[in-house]
Legacy VTK file of the C-alpha trace (Angstrom):
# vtk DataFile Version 3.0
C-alpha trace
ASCII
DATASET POLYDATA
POINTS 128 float
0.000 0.000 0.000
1.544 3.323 -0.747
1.494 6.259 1.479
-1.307 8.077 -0.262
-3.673 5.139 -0.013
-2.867 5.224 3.545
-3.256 9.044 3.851
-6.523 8.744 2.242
-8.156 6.235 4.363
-7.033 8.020 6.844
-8.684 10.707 6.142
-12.171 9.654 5.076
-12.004 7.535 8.741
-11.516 10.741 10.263
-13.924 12.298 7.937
-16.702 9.917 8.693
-16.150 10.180 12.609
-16.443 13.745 12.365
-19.785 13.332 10.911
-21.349 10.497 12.704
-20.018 13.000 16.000
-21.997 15.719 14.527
-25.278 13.736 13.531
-24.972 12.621 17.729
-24.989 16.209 18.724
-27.727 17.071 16.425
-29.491 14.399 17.199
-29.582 14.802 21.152
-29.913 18.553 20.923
-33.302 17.663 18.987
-34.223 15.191 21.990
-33.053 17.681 24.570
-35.068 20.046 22.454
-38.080 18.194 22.087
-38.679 17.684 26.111
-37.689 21.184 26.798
-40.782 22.327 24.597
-43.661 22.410 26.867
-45.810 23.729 23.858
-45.565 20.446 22.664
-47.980 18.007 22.833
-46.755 14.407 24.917
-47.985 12.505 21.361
-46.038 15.114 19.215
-43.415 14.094 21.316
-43.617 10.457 20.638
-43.944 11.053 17.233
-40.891 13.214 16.870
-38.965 10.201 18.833
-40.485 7.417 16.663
-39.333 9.096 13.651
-36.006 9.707 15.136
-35.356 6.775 15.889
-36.742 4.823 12.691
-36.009 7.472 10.151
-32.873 9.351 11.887
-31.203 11.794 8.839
-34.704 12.806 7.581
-36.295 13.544 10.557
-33.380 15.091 12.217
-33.747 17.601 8.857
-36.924 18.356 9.060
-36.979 19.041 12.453
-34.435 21.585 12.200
-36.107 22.897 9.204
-39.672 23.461 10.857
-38.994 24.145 14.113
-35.267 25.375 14.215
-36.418 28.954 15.060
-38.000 27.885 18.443
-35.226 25.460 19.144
-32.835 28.630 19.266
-35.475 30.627 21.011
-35.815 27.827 23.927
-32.131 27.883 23.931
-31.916 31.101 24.617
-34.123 31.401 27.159
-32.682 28.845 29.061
-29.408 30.817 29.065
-30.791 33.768 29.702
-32.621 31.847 32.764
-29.098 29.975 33.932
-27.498 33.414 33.877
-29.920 34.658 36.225
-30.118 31.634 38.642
-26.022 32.274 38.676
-26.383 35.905 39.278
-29.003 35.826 41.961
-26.804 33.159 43.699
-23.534 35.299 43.621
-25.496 38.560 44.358
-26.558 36.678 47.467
-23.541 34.863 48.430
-21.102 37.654 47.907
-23.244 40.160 49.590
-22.178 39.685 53.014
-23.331 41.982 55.762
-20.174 43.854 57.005
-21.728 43.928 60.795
-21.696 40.040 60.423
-18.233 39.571 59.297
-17.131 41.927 62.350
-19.071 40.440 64.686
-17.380 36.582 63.686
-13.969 37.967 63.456
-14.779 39.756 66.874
-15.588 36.275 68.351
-12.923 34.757 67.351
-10.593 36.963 68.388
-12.323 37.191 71.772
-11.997 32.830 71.619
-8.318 33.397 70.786
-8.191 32.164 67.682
-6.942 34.941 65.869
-4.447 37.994 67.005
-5.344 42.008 67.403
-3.392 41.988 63.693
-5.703 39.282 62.022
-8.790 41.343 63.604
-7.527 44.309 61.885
-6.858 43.282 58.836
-10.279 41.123 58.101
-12.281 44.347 59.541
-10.237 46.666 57.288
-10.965 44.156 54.335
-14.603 44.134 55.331
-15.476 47.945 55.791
-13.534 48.725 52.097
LINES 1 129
128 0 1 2 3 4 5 6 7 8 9 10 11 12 13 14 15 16 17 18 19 20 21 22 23 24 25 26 27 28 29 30 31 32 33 34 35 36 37 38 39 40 41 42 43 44 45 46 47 48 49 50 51 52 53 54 55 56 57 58 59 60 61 62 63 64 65 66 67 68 69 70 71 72 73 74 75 76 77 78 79 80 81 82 83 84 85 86 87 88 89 90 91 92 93 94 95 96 97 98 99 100 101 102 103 104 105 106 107 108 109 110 111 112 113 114 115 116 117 118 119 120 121 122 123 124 125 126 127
């Protein structure tokens, strides 16, 4: 065998991978899609999976081709709603009351756990 033989099924292996990889992602995207959609009906639903399943490169077409637009819609709003969920939860764990933060160090400076210096410098990294 000579080397370009070799290069070439090299290639169309790598090739084919590439696109049996991308017909996977399109193809659970769809299914992720599909049960995200609570417009759709639970038959529609079935129907969409039956014809997945039995006819996969057709229906995985016209799927994106009739309902493609709502797909990125849904997709977008679940972003937009992640992003929130992660803000809220920063907003409320960063957000921490500088009377609290005095108070602990106070306490455990009082225990002593920490020195006057390590007092200092938490309350002077708290109240800037």
């Amino acid at each position: 065998m000579s080397f370009w033989e070799n290069f070439w099924d090299i290639f169309w292996w790598f090739f084919t991978a590439c696109v049996f990889f991308a017909y996977l992602f399109g193809v659970f995207a769809i299914i992720g899609d599909i049960f995200r959609d609570h417009g759709l009906n639970g038959w529609w639903k079935a129907v969409w999976i039956f014809f997945l399943c039995f006819v996969p490169l057709l229906s995985l077409l016209v799927y994106l081709a009739a309902r493609g637009d709502g797909m990125a819609e849904r997709s977008v709003e679940r972003a937009r709603r992640d992003q929130d969920a992660a803000d809220s939860y920063i907003r409320k764990v960063a957000t921490a009351n500088p009377t609290e933060e005095i108070s602990k160090a106070k306490a455990l400076l009082d225990a002593g756990t920490i020195s006057p210096e390590e007092f200092e410098k938490i309350k002077g990294r708290v109240l800037v």
